[in-house]
N, C-alpha and C positions, 0 to 999 in steps of 0.2 A: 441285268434284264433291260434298263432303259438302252443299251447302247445295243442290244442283241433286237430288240425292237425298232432298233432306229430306222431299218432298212426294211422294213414291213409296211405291207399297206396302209392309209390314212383313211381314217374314217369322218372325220367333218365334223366333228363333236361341237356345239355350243358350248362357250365358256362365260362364266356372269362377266360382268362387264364391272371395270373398274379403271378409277384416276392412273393407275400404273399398273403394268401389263404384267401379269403373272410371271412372266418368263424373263422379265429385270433380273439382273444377279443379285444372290440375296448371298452376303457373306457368313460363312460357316457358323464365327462364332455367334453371332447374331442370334442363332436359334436359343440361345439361351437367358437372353435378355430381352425385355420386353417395348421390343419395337415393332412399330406399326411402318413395314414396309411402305404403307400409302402415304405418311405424314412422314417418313425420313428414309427415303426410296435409294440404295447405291446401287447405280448404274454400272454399268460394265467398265468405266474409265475412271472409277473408285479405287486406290490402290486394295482397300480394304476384301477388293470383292474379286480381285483376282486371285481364282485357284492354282491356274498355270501347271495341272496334270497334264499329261503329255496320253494323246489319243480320249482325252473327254469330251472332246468337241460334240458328238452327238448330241451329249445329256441335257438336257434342260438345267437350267437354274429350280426349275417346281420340281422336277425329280431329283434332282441331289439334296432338295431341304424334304423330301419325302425319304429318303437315304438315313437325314439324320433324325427323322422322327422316329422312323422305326428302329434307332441304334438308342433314342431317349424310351423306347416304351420298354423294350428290350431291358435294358439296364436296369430301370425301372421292378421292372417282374424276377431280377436276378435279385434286388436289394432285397424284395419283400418274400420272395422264398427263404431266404439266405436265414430269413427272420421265424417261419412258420415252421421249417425243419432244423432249426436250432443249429445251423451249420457252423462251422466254426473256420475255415477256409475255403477259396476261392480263386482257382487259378492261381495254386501253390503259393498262394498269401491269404495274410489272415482276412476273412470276413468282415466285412462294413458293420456289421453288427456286434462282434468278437471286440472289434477297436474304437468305435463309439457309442455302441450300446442299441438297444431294439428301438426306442426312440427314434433316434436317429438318424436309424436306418430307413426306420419306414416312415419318418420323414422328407429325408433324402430322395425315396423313390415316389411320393406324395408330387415334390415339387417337379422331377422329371417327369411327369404323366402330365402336372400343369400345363408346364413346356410345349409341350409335344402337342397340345391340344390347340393351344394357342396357335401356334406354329402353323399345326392342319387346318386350322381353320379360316388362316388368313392365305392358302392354297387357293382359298375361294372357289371348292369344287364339290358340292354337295355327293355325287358320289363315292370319291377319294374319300370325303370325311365320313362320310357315315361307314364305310370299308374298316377306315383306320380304329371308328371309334367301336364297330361290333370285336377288334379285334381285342381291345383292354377287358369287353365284357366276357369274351371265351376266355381268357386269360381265369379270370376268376373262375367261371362256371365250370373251366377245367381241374381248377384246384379243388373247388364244390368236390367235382368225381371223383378225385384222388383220394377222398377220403375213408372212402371205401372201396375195396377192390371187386366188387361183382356189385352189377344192378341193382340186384335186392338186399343186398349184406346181410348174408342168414350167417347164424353161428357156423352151422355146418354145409356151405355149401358145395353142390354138385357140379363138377368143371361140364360147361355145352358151349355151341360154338358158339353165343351169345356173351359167353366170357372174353374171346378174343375182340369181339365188336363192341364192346364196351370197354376195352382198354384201347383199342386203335383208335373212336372217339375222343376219347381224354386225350390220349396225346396226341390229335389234330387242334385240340382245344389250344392246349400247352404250349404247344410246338407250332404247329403245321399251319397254324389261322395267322401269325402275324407274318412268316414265309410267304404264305402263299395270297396272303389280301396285299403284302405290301407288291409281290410280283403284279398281280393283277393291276394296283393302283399305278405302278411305271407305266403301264401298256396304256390305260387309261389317260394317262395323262400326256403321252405320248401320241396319243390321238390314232391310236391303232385301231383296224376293224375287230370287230368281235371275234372272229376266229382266232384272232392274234391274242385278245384278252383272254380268251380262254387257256389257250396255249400254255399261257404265262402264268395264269392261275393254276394250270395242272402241275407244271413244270414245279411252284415253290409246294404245292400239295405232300406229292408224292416226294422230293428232297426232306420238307419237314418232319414225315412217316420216318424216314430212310434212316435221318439223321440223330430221332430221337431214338431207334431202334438199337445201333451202334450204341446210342449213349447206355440205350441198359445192359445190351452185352456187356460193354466196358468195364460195369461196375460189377462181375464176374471175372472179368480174363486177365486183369493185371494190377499193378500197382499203385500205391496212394500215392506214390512218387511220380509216377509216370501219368496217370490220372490228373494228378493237381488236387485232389481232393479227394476226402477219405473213400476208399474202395470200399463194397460191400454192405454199402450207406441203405442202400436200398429194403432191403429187408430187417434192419434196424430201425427203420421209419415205422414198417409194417406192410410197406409197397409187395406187390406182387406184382411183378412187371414182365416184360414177357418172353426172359431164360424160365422165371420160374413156371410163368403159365404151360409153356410147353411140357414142362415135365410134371404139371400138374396134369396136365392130359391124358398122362401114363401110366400116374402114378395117384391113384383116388384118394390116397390115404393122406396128401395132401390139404385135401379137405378142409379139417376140421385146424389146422393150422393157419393157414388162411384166414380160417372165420377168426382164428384170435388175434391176428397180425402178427404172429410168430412172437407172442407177447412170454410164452413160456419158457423157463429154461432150458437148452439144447437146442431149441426150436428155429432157431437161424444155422445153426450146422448142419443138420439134419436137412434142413430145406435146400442147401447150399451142397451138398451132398448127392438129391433127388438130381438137382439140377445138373450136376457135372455126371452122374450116372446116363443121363435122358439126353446128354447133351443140347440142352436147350441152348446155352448161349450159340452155336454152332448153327441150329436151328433160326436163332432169332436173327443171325446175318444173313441166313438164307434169306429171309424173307424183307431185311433192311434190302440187300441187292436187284429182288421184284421193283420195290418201290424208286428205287436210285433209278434202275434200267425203264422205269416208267417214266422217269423223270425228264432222263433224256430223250426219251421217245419221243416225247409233248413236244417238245420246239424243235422235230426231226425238219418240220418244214419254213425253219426260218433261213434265211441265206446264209451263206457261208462268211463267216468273221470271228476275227481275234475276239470279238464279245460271245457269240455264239460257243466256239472252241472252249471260253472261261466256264460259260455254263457247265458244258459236259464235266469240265476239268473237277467241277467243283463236285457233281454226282461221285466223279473218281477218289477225289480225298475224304469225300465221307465217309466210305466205304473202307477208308485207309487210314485213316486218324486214330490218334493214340489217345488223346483227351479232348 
């Protein structure tokens, strides 16, 4: 996104003012140790702070440590689910929690959120941070929803299209808030006009939608091998995500399964069953591919570039990913 904005209008934004310019190179690993870019500043003629990627010249130094913030919150939110749905691998290895224990883990992603904070906030950009920092708190409030699969969590509830908008919610939370505030903060920091921030903001919105979409397919259409992680996990949880919601839209009887999280005996076969009758998963890529094809819409009007082209590319493998 920073490099697909580069060649976008400028919009003049006021930046706080400080001993060393936000846009000094600030070297990678750096993000994870606690230095104060102002009291021990590398310059661009640092060996430590040459990246030397080939075609990054666009990017800022403030958006590549905004790159590795949002790869610290990220990580972060994988350790501590990893933790709250008892997983036991992760990217066809064992879980942080499986190999060091729940401790650990959610220590682990304790100290990466530190990081990350730190890091954002020595951006010195009071909108970028508060961006970044509403994005930890959807992070949880999404979890909040998850814990329940309809609004009101009646024992037996009745599927309305208020079901679907209360699971598209949670996974904007989940998903779509750290995608689509970290695109927004490129642009921002990029000194783009508003129409460009928006652009950028629609653009991670609707990829986030797309991408968690795909991911519930997934854990319907194939394997734990192929997956990297156990298939069918979803409704073992007690998730009713949204292969099942569609065939719950079909199928009423539904229901009162739901209301238990499929906590009964059968009751994940059966559900897994409604599902491939109703073809929900089939369904739910329908509607991952709206969101994708929205995706790219949004920066239909940025100029033409190899960063541009990656954007699209990237709506296309979501759409196309196996895990």
């Amino acid at each position: 996104m920073s490099q697909a904005t580069a060649l976008t209008p400028r919009n003049g934004r006021a930046s706080a003012t400080s001993s060393t310019p936000v846009n000094d190179s600030i070297s990678s690993p750096s993000v994870l140790v606690d230095t104060n870019p102002d009291l021990n500043p590398l310059t661009s003629s640092s060996p430590e702070a040459q990246y030397n990627f080939v075609g990054d010249e666009n990017i800022l130094p403030s958006q590549r440590r905004l790159a590795e913030i949002t790869e610290l919150i990220h990580t972060a939110s994988l350790l501590h689910d990893d933790v709250i749905d008892n997983a036991i691998t992760r990217r066809s290895s064992s879980s942080a929690n499986l190999q060091f224990g729940n401790k650990m883990a959610v220590l682990a992603g304790d100290f990466l959120l530190g990081r990350a904070s730190v890091a954002l906030a020595r951006l010195r950009d009071p909108e970028v941070t508060e961006l970044l920092a509403t994005v930890i708190a959807n992070l949880v409030e999404g979890e909040f929803m998850q814990l329940k699969n309809t609004a009101a969590d009646e024992k037996n509830p009745v599927f309305t299209d208020e079901t679907i908008s209360y699971y598209l919610q949670k996974t904007y939370l989940k998903t779509g808030s750290l995608i689509s505030k970290s695109c927004r903060a490129a642009a921002l920091l990029g000194d783009s006009v508003p129409e460009v921030v928006e652009a950028a903001y629609s653009y991670g919105r609707n990829l986030g939608l797309a991408f968690q979409l795909v991911d519930d397919m997934l854990d319907y259409t194939i394997t734990d091998a192929e997956l990297g992680k156990p298939a069918g996990a979803d409704l073992q949880l007690g998730l009713a995500t949204a292969p099942l919601l569609f065939a719950w839209k079909e199928n009423p009887e539904l229901g009162p399964m739901v209301g238990r999280k499929f906590s009964r005996e059968g009751d994940v076969q059966r559900a897994r069953d409604f599902v491939y009758q109703s073809d929900g998963a089939g369904k739910t890529r329908a509607l991952a591919q709206e969101y994708a094809d929205k995706a790219a819409a949004a920066i239909s009007s940025f100029p033409e570039s190899e960063a541009k082209a990656g954007l699209i590319q990237m709506c296309e493998k979501t759409m196309n990913r196996r895990k």
